[in-house]
N, C-alpha and C positions, 0 to 999 in steps of 0.2 A: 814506486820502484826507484825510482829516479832521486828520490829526497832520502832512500833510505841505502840508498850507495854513497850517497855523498856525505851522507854523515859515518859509513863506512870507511872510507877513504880518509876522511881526516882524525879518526879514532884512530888513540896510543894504545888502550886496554880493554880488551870486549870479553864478555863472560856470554857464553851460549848455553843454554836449554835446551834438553829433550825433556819430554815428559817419564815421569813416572813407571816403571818397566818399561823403558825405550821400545819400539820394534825400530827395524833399519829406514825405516821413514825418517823418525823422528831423528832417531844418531845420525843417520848416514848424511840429513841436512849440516846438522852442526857442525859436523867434521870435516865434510865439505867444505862449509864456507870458514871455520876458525883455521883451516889448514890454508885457505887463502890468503886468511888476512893474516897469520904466521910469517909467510914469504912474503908478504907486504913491509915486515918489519914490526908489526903491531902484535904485543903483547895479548897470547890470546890459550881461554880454558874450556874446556864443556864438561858440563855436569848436567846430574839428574837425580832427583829426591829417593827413588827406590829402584834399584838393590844398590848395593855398596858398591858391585863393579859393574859392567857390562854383562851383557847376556852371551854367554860365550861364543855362541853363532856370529856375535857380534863384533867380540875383541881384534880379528884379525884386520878389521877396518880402520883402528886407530894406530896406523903404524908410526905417527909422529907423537904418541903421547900426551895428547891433549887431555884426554879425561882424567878429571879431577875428584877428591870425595867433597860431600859435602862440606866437611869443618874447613876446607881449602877453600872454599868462596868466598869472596866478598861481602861483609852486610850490606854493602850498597854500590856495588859495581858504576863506574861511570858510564859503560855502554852494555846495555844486555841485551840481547838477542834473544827470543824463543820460540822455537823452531814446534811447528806441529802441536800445538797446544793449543786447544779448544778455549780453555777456562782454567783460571788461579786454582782451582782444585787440582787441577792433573799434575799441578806441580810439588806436590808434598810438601817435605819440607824445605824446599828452595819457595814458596808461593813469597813468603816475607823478603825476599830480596827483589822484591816489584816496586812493593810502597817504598821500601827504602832508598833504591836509582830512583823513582821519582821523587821524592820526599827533597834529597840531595840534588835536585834540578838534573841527573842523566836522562837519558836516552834511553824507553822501555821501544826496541823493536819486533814485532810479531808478527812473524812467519808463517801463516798459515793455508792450510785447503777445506777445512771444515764449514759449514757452511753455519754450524751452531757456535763460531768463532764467538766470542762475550765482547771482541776488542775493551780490552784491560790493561793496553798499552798505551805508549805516547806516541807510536806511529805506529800504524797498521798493512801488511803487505799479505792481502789474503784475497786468494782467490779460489773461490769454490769451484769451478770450473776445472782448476786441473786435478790432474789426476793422483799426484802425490806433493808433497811441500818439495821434495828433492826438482817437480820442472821449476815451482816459482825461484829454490835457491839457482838452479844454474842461471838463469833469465840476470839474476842478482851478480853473479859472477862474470857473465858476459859483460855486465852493464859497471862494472868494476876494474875489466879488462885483463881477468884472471887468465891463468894459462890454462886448460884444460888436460891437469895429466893424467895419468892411470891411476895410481893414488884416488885421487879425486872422484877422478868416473865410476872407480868403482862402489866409493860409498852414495855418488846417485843411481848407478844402477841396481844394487841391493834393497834402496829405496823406491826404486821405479815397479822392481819383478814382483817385490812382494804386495803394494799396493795395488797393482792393478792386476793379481790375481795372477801371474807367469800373463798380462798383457790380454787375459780373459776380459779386460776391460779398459780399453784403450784407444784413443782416439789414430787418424790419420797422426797427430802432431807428434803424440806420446811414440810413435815407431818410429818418428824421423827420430827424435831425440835419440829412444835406444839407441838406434841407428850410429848415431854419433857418437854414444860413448861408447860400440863396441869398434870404433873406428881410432878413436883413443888408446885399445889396448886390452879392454875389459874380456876377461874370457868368459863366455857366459853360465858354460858347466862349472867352473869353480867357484864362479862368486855366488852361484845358485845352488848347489848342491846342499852346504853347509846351510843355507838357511831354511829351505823346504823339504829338503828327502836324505837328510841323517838323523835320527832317533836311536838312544839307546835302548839295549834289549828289554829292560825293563818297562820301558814306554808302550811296547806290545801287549802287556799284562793290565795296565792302566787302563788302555782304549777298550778293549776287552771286556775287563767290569764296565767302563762307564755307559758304551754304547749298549752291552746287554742290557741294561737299567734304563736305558732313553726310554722319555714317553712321545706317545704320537697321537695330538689330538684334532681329526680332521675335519671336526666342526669350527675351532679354534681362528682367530684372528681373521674375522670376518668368514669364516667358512672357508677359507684357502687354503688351511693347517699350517701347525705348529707342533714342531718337534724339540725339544728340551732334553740338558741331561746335567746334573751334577756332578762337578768334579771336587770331591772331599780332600782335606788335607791328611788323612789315612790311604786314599789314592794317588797322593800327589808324592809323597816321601821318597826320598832321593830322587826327584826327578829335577826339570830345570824349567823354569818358567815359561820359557819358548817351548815347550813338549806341552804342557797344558795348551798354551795357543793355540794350539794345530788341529784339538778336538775339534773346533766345530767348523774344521777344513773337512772333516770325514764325515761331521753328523748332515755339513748342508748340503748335501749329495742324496737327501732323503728325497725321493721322489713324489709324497706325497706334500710335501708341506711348504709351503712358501716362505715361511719366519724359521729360523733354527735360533735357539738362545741356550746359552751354555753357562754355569754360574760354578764358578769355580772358588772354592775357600781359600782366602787369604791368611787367616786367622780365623779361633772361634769367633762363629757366625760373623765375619764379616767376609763377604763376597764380591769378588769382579765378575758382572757379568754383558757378556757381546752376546749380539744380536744380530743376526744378517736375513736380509730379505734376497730372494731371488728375481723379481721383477716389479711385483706388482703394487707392495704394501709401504710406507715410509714407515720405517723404524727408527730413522731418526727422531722421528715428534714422538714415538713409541718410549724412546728413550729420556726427550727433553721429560718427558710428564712424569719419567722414574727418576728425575733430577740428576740426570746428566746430558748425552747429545753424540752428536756426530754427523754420517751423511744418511743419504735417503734409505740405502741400501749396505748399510754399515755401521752400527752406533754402539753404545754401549753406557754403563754407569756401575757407580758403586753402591751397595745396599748392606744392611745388619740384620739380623734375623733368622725367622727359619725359613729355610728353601722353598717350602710350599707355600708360605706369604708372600715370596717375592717373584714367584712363578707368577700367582694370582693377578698380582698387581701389571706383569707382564702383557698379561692374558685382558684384563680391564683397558690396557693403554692400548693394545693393537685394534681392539676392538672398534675404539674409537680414533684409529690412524686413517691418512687419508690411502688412496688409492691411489696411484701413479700409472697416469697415459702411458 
């Protein structure tokens, strides 16, 4: 923390990362911290490989204009940050502006809380332990001797609410923090409404087909069950990427089943699909063995195919997941 402020502090030009469909974890860190180091005087961008802007829940966060498209970055930034990023995959097509700041002798800094972090950097600031990347960035901004405004609070609050579930999962620390950034100025209904409980009307229709079609198998992942649903890109049309996220906010509420996984079409047959356990099972290692990662009780990956291959393959990794005290 300490080595990676001070190479903050004496940085003229820093490019920040979110990954790949940001959620406000991932942005709300970068924007947080490139809005500090902006008022520091230091020339400062964020970007992220896919989509071309923000997620619109998202945009009202970057009120000083920092995000940037792609062809606007650097091939080889002298300092790059990247915020909430597991592994060079989650990065798209920004992954090659890694080799390149190191190649160039910069600064590769990574920000993370993932516990299946790959560190793929030149300095590493990750701790599995919290609860979102937005507590390890303020920690970073304290120790930087940033001001703490509204601005600011609120892309770590947006990053806080939605990570730990509206604080469904959160420690004594994680409330002081809220605590403190709603002491900042953050309203909590406005900066949380927009992210979790606005849906367009259409989106009703979607959830509709998708959870009529869930399946429920309560032999499944060790006996605990497993509940699944496909989300096609014939049910995703005019919707917004954050509307698909939200499915398996409503499928893990299934009472019989421990794993919920939801695979959602990116393009033909290629598929994003998350994973959430309720207590007892690790889906992260569920995930590492589907070649990608995440937390015990959170993960996800990317896969090609057909749905029922990669349900399979789902279904073969839980099976051999560990069980969590």
């Amino acid at each position: 923390m300490v080595e990676a402020a001070r190479k903050l502090a004496d940085a003229t030009d820093v490019t920040l990362f979110a990954h790949v469909n940001p959620d406000a974890d991932a942005l709300g860190s970068a924007l947080a911290l490139g809005r500090a180091l902006r008022r520091r005087g230091c020339t400062a961008r964020v970007s992220f490989g896919t989509p071309d802007q923000p997620p619109a829940s998202l945009r009202d966060l970057d009120g000083d204009g920092l995000v940037v498209p792609v062809d606007e970055v650097p091939a080889a930034p002298p300092t790059l940050v990247v915020c909430d990023t597991g592994s060079l995959q989650r990065l798209g097509r920004l992954a090659d502006r890694v080799a390149g700041t190191i190649e160039a002798g910069g600064d590769v800094i990574v920000i993370d809380h993932h516990v299946s972090n790959t560190r793929y950097g030149t300095l590493h600031v990750v701790d599995e332990h919290a609860e979102a990347t937005v507590m390890i960035v303020l920690q970073l901004l304290d120790e930087l001797g940033a001001e703490l405004d509204l601005p600011t609070a609120r892309c770590l609050y947006a990053g806080l609410v939605t990570d730990t579930r509206s604080f469904r999962h959160a420690s004594a620390r994680t409330h002081q923090v809220a605590a403190r950034l709603l002491e900042a100025g953050v309203d909590p209904e406005a900066t949380t409404r927009p992210l979790l409980d606005t849906h367009p009307f259409g989106w009703m229709g979607m959830l509709a087909g998708v959870l009529g079609a869930a399946e429920l198998e309560p032999s499944a992942a060790r006996g605990l069950g497993f509940v699944h649903a496909t989300v096609r890109l014939a049910d995703s049309d005019g919707l917004r990427s954050e509307e698909l996220d939200s499915v398996i906010d409503v499928l893990r509420t299934t009472s019989e089943a421990e794993v919920t996984a939801v695979l959602k079409e990116m393009a033909p047959q290629n598929w994003s699909v998350s994973l959430r356990a309720d207590s007892r099972l690790d889906v992260g290692h569920a995930a590492a063995v589907c070649g990608g990662g995440g937390h015990r009780l959170a993960s996800g990956f990317t896969a090609q195919g057909e749905p029922e291959d990669i349900i399979d393959s789902i279904r073969k990794a839980l099976d051999e997941a560990p069980l969590l005290d």
